[in-house]
C-alpha positions as CSV (number, residue, x, y, z in Angstrom):
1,X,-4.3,1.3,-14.4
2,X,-7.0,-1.3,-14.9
3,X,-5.3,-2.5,-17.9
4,X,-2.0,-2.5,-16.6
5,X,-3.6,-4.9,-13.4
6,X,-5.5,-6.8,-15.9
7,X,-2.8,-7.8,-18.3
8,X,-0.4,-8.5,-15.1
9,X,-3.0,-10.9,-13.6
10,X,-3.2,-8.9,-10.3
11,X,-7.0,-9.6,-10.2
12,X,-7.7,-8.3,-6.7
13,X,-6.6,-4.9,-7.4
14,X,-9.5,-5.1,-11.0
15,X,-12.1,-6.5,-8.9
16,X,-11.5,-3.2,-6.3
17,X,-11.4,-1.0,-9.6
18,X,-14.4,-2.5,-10.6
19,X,-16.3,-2.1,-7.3
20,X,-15.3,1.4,-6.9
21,X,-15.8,2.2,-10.9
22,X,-18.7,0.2,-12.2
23,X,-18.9,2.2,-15.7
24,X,-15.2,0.4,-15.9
25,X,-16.6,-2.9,-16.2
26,X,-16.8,-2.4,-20.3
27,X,-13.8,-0.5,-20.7
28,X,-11.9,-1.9,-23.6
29,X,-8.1,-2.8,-22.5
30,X,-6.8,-4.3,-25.3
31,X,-5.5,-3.4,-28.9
32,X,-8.6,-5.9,-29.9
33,X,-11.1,-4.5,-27.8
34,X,-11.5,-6.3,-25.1
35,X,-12.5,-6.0,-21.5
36,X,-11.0,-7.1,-18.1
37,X,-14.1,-9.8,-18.3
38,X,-12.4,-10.7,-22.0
39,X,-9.1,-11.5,-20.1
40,X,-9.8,-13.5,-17.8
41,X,-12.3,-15.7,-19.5
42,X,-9.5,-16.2,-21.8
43,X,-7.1,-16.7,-19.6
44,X,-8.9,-19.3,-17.6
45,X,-9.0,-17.1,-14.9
46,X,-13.3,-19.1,-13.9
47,X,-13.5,-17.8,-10.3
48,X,-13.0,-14.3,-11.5
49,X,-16.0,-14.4,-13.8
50,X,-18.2,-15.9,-11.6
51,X,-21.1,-14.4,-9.4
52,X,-22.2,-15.5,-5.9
53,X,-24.7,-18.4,-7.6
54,X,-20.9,-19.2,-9.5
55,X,-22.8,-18.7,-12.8
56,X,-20.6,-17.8,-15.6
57,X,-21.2,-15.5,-18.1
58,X,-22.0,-18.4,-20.4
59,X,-24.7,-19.5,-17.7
60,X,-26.3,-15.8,-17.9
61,X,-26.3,-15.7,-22.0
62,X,-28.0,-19.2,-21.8
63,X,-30.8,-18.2,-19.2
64,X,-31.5,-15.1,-21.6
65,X,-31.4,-17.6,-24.6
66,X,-28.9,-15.3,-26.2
67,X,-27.7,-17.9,-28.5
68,X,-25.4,-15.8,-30.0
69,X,-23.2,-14.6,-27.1
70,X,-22.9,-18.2,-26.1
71,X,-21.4,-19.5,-29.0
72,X,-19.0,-15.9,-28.8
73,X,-18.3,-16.9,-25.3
74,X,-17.8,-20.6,-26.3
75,X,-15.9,-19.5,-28.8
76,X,-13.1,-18.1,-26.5
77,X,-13.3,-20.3,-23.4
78,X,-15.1,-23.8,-24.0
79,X,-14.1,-24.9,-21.3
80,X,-16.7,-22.5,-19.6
81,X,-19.8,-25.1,-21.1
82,X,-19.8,-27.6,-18.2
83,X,-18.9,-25.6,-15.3
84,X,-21.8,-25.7,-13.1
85,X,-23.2,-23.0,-10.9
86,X,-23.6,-23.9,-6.8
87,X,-27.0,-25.7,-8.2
88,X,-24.9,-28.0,-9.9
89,X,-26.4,-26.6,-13.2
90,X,-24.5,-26.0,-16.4
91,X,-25.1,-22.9,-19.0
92,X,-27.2,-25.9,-20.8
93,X,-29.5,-26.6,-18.4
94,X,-30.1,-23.0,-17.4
95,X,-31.0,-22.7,-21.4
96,X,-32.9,-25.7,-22.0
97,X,-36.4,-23.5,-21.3
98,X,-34.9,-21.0,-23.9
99,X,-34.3,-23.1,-26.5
């Protein structure tokens, strides 16, 4: 079901599978392993892979200074490097003490 509503785009109905199944949230979907998350970065779908600060999950692998997840995550969507969080701060800036 949650790959069904993921590749369909029906993102209301994965966001209430993912509140009401939280070990669902890596489930892979996809013949290439990916995850809802994977979708919808990819498919430009920003406000569903953003938190209540909007940070992306580019703006969490740069506060952590994971350097490597941000260039996998750049990688797909790099359009995700200048979005900025409701701080007006970018996945840069939130890594610029990291690196």
């Amino acid at each position: 079901m949650l790959s069904n509503y993921t590749l369909k785009g029906l993102w209301p109905e994965v966001m209430d599978i993912y509140k009401q199944h939280p070990e669902l949230h890596d489930a892979k979907i996809t013949r290439t392993q990916d995850t809802a998350l994977h979708v919808a970065v990819s498919s430009g779908k920003e406000d569903k892979v953003k938190n209540e600060r909007e940070n992306t999950p580019l703006h969490l692998a740069a506060a952590l200074g994971n350097v490597r997840m941000c260039k996998i995550i750049a990688d797909v969507d790099n359009g995700l490097i200048g979005v900025r969080n409701k701080e007006n701060e970018t996945p840069f800036f939130l890594g610029g003490a990291q690196w």
